[in-house]
KEROSE-860178 format. One record per atom (N, C-alpha, C, O): x, y, z; residue number from 1; residue in three letters. Coordinates in steps of 0.05 Angstrom, whole numbers. Last residue first. Layout:
<site x="X" y="Y" z="Z" n="NUM" res="ALA"/>
...
END
This chain:
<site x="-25" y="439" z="80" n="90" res="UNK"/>
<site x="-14" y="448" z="100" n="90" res="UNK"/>
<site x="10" y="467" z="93" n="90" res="UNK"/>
<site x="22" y="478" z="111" n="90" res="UNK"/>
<site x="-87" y="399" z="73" n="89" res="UNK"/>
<site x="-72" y="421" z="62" n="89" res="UNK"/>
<site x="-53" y="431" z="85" n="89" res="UNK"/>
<site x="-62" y="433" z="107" n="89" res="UNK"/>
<site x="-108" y="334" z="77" n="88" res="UNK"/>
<site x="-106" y="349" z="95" n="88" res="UNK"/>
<site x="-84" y="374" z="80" n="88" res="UNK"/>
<site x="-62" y="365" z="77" n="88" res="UNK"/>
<site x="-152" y="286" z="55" n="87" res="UNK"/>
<site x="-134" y="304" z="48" n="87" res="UNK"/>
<site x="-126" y="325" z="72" n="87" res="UNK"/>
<site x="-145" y="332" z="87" n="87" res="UNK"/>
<site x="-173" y="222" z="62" n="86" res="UNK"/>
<site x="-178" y="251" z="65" n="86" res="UNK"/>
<site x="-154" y="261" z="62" n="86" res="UNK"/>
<site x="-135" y="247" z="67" n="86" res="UNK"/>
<site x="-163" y="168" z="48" n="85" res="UNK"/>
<site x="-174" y="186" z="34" n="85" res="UNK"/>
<site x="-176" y="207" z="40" n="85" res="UNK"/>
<site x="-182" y="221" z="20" n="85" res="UNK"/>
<site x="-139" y="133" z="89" n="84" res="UNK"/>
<site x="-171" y="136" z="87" n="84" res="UNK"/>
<site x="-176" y="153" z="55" n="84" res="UNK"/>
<site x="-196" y="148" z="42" n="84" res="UNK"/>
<site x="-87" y="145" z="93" n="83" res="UNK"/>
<site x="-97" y="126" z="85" n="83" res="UNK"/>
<site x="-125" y="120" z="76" n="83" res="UNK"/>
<site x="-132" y="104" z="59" n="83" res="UNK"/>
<site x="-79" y="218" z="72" n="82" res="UNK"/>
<site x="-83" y="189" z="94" n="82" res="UNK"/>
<site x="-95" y="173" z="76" n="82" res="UNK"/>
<site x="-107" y="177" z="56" n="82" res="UNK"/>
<site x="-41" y="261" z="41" n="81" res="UNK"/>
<site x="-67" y="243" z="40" n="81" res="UNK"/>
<site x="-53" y="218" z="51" n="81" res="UNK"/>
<site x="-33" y="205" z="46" n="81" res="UNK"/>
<site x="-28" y="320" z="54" n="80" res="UNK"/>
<site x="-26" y="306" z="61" n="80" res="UNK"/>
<site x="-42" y="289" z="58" n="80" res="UNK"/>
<site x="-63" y="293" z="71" n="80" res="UNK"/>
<site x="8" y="376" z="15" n="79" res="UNK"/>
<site x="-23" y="366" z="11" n="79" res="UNK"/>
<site x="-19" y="338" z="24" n="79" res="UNK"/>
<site x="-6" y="324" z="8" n="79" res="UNK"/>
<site x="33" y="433" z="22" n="78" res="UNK"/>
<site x="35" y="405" z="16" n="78" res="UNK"/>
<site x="9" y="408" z="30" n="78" res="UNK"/>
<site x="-4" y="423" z="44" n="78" res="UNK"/>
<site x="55" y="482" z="-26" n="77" res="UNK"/>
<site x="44" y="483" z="-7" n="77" res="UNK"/>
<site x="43" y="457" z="-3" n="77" res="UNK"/>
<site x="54" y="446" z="-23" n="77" res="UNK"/>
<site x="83" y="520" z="-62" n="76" res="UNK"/>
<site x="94" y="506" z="-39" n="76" res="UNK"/>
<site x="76" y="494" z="-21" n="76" res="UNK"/>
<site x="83" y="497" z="3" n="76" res="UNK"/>
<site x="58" y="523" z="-105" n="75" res="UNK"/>
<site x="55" y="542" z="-94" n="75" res="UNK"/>
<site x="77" y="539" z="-68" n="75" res="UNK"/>
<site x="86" y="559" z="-58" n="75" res="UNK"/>
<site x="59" y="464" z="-131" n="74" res="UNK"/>
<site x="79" y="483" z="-149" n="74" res="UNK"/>
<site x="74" y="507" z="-128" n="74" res="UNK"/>
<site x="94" y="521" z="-133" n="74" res="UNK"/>
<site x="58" y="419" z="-70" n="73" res="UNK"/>
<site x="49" y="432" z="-99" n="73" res="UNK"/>
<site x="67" y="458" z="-109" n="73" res="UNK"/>
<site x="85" y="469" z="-96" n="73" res="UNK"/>
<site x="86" y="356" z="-46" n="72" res="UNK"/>
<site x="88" y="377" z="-57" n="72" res="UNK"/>
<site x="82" y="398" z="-75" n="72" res="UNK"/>
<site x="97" y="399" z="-95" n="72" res="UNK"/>
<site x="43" y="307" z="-14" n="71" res="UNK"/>
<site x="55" y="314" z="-43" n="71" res="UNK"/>
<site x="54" y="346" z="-40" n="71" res="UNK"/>
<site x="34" y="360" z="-35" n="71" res="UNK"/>
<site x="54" y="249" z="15" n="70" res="UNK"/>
<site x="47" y="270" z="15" n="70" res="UNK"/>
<site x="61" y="286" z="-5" n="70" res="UNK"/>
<site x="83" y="281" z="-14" n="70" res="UNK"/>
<site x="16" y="190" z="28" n="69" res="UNK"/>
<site x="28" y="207" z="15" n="69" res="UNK"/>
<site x="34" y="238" z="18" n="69" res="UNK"/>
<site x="15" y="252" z="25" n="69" res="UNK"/>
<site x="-6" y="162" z="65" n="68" res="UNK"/>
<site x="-12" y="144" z="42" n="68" res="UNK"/>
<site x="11" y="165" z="20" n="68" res="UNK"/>
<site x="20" y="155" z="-1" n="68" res="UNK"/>
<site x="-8" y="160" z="143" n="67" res="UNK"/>
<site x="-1" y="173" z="116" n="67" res="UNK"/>
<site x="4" y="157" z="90" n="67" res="UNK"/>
<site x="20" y="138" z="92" n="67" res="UNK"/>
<site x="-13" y="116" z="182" n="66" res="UNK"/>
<site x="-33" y="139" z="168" n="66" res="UNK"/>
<site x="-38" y="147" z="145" n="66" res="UNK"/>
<site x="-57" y="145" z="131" n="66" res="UNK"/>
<site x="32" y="72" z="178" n="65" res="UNK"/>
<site x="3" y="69" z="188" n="65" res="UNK"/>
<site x="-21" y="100" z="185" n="65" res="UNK"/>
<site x="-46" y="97" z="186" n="65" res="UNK"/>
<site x="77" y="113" z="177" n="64" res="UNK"/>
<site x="68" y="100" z="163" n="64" res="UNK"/>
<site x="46" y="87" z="160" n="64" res="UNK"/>
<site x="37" y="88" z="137" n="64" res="UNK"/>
<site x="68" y="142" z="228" n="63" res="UNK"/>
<site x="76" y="155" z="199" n="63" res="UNK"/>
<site x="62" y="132" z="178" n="63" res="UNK"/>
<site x="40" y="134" z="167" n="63" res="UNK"/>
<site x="75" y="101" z="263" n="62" res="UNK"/>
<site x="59" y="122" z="258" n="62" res="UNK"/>
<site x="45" y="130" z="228" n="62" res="UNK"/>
<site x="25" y="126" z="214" n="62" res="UNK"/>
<site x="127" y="84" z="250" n="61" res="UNK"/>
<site x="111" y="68" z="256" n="61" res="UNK"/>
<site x="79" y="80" z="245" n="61" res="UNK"/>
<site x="65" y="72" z="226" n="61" res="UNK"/>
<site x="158" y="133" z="270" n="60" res="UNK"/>
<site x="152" y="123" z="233" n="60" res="UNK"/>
<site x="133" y="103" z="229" n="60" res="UNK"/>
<site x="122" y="102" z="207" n="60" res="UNK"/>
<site x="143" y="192" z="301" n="59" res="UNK"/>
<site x="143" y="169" z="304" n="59" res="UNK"/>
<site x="139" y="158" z="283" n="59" res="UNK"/>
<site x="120" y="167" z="270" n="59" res="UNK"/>
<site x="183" y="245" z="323" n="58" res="UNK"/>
<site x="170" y="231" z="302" n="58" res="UNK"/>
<site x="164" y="197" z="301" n="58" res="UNK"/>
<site x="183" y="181" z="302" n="58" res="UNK"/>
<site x="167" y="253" z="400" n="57" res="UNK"/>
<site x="181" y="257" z="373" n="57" res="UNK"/>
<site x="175" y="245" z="353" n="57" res="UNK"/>
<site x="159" y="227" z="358" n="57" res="UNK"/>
<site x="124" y="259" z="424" n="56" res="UNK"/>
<site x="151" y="273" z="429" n="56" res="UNK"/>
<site x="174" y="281" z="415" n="56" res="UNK"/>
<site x="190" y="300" z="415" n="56" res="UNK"/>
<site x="54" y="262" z="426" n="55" res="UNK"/>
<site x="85" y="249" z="414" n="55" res="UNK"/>
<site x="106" y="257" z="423" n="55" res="UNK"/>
<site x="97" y="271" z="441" n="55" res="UNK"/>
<site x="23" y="234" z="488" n="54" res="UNK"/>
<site x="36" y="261" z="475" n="54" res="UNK"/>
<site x="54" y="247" z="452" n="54" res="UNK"/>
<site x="67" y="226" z="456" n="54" res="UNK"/>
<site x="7" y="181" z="499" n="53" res="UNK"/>
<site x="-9" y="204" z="493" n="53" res="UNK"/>
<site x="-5" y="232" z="478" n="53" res="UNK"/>
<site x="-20" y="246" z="464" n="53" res="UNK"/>
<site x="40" y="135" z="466" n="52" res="UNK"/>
<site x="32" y="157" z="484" n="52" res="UNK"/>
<site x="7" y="171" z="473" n="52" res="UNK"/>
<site x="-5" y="172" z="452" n="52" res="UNK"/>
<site x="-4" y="73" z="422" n="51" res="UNK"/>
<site x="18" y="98" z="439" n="51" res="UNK"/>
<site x="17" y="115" z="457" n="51" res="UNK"/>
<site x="-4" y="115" z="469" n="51" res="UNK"/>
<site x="-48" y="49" z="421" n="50" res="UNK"/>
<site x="-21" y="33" z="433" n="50" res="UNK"/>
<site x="-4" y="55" z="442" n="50" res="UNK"/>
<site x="8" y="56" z="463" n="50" res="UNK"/>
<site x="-82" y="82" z="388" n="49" res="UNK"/>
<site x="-82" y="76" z="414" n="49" res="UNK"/>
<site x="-63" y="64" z="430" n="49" res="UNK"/>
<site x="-61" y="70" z="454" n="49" res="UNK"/>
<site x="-49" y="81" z="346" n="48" res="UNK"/>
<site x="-47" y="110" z="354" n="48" res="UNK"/>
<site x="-52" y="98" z="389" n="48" res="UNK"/>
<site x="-36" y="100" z="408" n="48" res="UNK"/>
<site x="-48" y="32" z="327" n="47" res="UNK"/>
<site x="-30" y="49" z="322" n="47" res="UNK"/>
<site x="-35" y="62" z="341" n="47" res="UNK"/>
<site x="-21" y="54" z="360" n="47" res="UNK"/>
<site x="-115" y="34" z="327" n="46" res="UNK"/>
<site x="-95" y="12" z="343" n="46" res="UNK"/>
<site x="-64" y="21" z="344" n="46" res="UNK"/>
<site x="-54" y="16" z="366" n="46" res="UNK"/>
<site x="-119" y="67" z="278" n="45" res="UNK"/>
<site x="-134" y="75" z="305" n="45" res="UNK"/>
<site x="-113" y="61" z="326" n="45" res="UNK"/>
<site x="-96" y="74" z="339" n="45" res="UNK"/>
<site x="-85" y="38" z="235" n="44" res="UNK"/>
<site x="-81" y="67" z="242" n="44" res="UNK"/>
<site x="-89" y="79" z="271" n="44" res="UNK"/>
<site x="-75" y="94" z="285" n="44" res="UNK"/>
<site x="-122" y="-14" z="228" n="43" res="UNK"/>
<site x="-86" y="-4" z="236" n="43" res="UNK"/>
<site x="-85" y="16" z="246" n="43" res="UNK"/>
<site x="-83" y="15" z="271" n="43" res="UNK"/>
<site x="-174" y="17" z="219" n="42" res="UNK"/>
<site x="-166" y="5" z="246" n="42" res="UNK"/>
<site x="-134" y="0" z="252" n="42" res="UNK"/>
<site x="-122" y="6" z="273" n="42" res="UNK"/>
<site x="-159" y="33" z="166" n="41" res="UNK"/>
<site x="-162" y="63" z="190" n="41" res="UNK"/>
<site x="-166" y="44" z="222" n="41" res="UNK"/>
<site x="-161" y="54" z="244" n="41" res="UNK"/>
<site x="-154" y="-10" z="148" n="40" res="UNK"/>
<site x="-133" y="3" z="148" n="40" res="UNK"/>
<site x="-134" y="25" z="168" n="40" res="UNK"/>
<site x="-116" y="34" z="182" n="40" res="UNK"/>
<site x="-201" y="-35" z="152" n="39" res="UNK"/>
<site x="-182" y="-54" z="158" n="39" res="UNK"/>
<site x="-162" y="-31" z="162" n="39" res="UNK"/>
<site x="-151" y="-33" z="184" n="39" res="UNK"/>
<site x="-231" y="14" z="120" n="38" res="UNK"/>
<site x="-237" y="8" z="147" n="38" res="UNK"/>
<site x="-218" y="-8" z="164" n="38" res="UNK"/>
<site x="-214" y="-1" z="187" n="38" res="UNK"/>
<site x="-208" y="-6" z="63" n="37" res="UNK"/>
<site x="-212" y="21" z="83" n="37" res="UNK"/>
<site x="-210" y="27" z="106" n="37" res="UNK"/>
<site x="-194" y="43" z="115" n="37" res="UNK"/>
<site x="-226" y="-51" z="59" n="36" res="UNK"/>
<site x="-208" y="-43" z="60" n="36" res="UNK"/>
<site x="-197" y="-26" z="72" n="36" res="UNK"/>
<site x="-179" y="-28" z="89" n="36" res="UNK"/>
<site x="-285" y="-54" z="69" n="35" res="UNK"/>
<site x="-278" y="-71" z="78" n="35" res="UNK"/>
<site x="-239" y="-57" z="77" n="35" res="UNK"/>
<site x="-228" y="-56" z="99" n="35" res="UNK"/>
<site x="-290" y="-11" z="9" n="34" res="UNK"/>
<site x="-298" y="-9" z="30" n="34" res="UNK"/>
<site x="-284" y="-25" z="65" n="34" res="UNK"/>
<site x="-276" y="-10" z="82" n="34" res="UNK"/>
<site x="-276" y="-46" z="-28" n="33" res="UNK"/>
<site x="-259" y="-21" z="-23" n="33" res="UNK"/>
<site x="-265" y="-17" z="4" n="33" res="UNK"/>
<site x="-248" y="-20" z="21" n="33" res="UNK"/>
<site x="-309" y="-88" z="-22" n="32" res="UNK"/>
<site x="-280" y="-95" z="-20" n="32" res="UNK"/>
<site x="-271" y="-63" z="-7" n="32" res="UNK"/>
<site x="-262" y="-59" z="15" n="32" res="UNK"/>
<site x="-360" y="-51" z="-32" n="31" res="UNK"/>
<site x="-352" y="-70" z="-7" n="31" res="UNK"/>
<site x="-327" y="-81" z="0" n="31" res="UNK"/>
<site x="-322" y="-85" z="24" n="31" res="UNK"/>
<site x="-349" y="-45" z="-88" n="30" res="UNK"/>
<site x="-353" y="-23" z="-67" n="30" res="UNK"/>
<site x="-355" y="-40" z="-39" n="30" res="UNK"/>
<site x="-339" y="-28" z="-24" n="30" res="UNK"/>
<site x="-348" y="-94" z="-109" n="29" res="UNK"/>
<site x="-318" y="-84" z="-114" n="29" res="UNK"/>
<site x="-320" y="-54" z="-89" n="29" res="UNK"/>
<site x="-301" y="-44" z="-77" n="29" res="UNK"/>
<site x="-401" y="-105" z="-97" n="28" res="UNK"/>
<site x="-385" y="-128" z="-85" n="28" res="UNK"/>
<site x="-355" y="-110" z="-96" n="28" res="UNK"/>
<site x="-336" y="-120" z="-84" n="28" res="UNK"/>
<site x="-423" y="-74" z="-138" n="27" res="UNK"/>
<site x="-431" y="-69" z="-105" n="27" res="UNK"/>
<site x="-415" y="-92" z="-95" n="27" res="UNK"/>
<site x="-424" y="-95" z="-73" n="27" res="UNK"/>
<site x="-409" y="-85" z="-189" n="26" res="UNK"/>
<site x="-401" y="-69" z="-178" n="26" res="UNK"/>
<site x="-408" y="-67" z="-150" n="26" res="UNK"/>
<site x="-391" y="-54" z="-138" n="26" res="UNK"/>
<site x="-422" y="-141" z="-207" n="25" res="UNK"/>
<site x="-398" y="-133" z="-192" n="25" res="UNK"/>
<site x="-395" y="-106" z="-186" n="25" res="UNK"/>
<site x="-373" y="-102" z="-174" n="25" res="UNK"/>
<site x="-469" y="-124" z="-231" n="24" res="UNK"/>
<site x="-474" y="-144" z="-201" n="24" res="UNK"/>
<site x="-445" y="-136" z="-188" n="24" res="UNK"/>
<site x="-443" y="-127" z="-165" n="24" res="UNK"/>
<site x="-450" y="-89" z="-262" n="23" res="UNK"/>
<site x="-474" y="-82" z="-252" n="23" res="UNK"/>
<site x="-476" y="-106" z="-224" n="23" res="UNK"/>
<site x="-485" y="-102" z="-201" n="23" res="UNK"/>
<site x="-425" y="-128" z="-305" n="22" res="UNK"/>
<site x="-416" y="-110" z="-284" n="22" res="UNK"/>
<site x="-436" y="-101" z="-260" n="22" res="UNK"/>
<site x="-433" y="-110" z="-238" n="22" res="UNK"/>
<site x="-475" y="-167" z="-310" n="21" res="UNK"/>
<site x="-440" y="-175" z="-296" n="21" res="UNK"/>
<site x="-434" y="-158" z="-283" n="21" res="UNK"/>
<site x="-433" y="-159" z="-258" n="21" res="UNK"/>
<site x="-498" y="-133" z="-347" n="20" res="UNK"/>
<site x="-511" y="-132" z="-330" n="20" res="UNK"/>
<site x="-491" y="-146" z="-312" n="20" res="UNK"/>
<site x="-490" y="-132" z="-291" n="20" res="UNK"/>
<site x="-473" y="-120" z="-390" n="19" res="UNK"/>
<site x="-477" y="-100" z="-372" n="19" res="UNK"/>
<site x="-487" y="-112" z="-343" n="19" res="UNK"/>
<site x="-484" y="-101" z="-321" n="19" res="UNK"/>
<site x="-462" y="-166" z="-411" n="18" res="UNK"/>
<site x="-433" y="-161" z="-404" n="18" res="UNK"/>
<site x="-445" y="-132" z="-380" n="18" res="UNK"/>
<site x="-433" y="-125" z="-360" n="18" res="UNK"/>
<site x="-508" y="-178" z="-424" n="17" res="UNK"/>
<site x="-496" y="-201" z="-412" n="17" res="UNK"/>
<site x="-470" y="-181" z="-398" n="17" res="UNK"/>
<site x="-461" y="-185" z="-375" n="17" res="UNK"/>
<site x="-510" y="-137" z="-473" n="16" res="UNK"/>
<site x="-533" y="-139" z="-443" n="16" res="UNK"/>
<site x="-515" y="-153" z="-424" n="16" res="UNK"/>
<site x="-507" y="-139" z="-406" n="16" res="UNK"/>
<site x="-474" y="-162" z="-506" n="15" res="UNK"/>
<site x="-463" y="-133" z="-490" n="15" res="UNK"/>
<site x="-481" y="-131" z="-465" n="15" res="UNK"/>
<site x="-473" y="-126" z="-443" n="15" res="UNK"/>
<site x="-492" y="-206" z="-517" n="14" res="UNK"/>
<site x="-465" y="-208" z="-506" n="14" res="UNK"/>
<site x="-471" y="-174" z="-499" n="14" res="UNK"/>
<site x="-468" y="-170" z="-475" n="14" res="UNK"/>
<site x="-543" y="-184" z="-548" n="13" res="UNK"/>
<site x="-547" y="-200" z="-525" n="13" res="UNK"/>
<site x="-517" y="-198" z="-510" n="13" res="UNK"/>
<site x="-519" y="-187" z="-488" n="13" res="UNK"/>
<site x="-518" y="-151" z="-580" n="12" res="UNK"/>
<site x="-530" y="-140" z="-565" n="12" res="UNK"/>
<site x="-538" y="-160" z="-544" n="12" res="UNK"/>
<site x="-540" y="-152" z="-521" n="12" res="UNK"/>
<site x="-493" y="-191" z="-611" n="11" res="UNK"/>
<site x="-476" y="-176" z="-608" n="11" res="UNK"/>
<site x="-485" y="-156" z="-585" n="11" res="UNK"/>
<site x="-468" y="-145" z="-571" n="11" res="UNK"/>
<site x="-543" y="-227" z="-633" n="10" res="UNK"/>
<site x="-513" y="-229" z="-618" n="10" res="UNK"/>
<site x="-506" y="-222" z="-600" n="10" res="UNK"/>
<site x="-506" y="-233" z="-577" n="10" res="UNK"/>
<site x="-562" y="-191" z="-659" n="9" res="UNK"/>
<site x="-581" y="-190" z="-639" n="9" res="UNK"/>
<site x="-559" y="-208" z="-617" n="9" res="UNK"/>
<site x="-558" y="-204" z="-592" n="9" res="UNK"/>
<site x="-527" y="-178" z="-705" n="8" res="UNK"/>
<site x="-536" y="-163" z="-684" n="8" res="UNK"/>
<site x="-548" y="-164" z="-663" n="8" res="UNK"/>
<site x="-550" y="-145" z="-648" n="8" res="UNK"/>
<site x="-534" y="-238" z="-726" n="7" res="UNK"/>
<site x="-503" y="-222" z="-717" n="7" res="UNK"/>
<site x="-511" y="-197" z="-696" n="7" res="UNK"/>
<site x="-502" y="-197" z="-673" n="7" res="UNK"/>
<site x="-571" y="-228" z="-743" n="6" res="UNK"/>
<site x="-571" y="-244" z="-724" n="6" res="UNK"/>
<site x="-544" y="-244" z="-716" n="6" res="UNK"/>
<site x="-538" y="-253" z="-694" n="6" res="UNK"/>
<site x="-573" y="-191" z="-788" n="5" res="UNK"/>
<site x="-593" y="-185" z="-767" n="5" res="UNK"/>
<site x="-580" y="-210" z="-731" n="5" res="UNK"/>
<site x="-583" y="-206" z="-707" n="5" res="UNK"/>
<site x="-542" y="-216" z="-822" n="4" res="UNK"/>
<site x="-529" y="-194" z="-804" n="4" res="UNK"/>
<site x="-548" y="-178" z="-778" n="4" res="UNK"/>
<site x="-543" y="-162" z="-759" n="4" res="UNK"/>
<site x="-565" y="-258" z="-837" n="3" res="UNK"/>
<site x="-538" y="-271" z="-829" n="3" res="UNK"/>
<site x="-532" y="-239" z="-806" n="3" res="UNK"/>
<site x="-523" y="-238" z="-783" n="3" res="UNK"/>
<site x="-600" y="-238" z="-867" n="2" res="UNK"/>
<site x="-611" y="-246" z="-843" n="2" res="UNK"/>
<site x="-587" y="-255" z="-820" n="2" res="UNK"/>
<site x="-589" y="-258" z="-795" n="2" res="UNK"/>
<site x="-570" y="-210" z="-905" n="1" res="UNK"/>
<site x="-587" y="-193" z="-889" n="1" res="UNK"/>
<site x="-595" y="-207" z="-864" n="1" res="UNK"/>
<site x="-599" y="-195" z="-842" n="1" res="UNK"/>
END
């Protein structure tokens, strides 16, 4: 009985320990993403600014520096996701 009381108080100290870890790492894993994000939509800005003004024609450079995906839905419709995260329906 006392062997299992102290097994529990254990088992709850290691899990506190383990909540509270995350809990610090989480605002330093939202700052990476973050810091990321931003690194990437400046590719993309610097991209765009280096170029014409008008496109003319497809540019892959481009292309690639924006676009993260684009996915085909069962309606036909496509769904364009940039680098950033935003979606664009088309």
């Amino acid at each position: 009985m006392v062997n299992d009381k102290r097994r529990a108080r254990r088992y709850s100290a290691r899990n506190l320990n383990r909540k509270v870890t995350e809990r610090k790492a989480a605002p330093e894993a939202v700052k990476r993403r973050r810091k990321s994000r931003a690194r990437i939509l400046k590719t993309c800005l610097n991209s765009i600014a280096s170029g014409p003004r008008v496109l003319t024609e497809f540019d892959e450079k481009l292309w690639k520096a924006a676009i993260d995906r684009v996915m085909v839905m069962l309606d036909d419709r496509l769904v364009f996701r940039f680098k950033d995260g935003t979606e664009v329906v088309g």
